[in-house]
C-alpha positions in Angstrom: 0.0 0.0 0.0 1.2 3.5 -0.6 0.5 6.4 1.4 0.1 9.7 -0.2 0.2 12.9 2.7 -2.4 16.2 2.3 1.2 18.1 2.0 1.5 16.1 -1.0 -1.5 16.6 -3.0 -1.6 18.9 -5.9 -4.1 21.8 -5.2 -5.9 23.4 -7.7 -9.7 25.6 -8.1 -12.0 25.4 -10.9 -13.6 28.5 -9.2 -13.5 30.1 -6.1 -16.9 28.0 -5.2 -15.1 24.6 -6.1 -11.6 23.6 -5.0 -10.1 20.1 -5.7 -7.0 18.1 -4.4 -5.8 15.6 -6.5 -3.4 12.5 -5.1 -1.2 10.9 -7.9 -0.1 7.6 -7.3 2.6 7.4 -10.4 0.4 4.5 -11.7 -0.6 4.9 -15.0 -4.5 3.3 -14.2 -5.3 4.9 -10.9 -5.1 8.4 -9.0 -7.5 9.6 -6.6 -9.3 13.4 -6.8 -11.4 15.3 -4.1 -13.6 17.6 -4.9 -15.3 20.5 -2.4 -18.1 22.6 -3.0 -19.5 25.3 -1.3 -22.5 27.4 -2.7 -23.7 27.1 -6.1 -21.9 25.0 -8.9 -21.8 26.5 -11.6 -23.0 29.2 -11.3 -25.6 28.9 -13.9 
C-alpha cells in the first residue's frame, strides 16, 4: 500500500466555489481526486 500525505496533494480551483485536491499515485490506471463545494456550482 502507498501512502500519499495532504502536503503532498496537488491543489488546484475550478472557481472560487469549487476547489479540488488531487493524489497521484505514479500509476498509470489509478489516482484519486477530491472535490469540495460550497454554494452554487456553476454558477448557472
Amino acid at each position: 500500500m502507498k501512502v500519499i500525505k495532504h502536503n503532498d496533494a496537488l491543489k488546484g480551483k475550478n472557481s472560487d466555489k469549487c476547489k479540488t485536491l488531487e493524489y497521484s499515485f505514479m500509476d498509470k490506471d489509478i489516482d484519486l481526486g477530491i472535490a469540495t463545494i460550497s454554494g452554487r456550482y456553476p454558477d448557472e
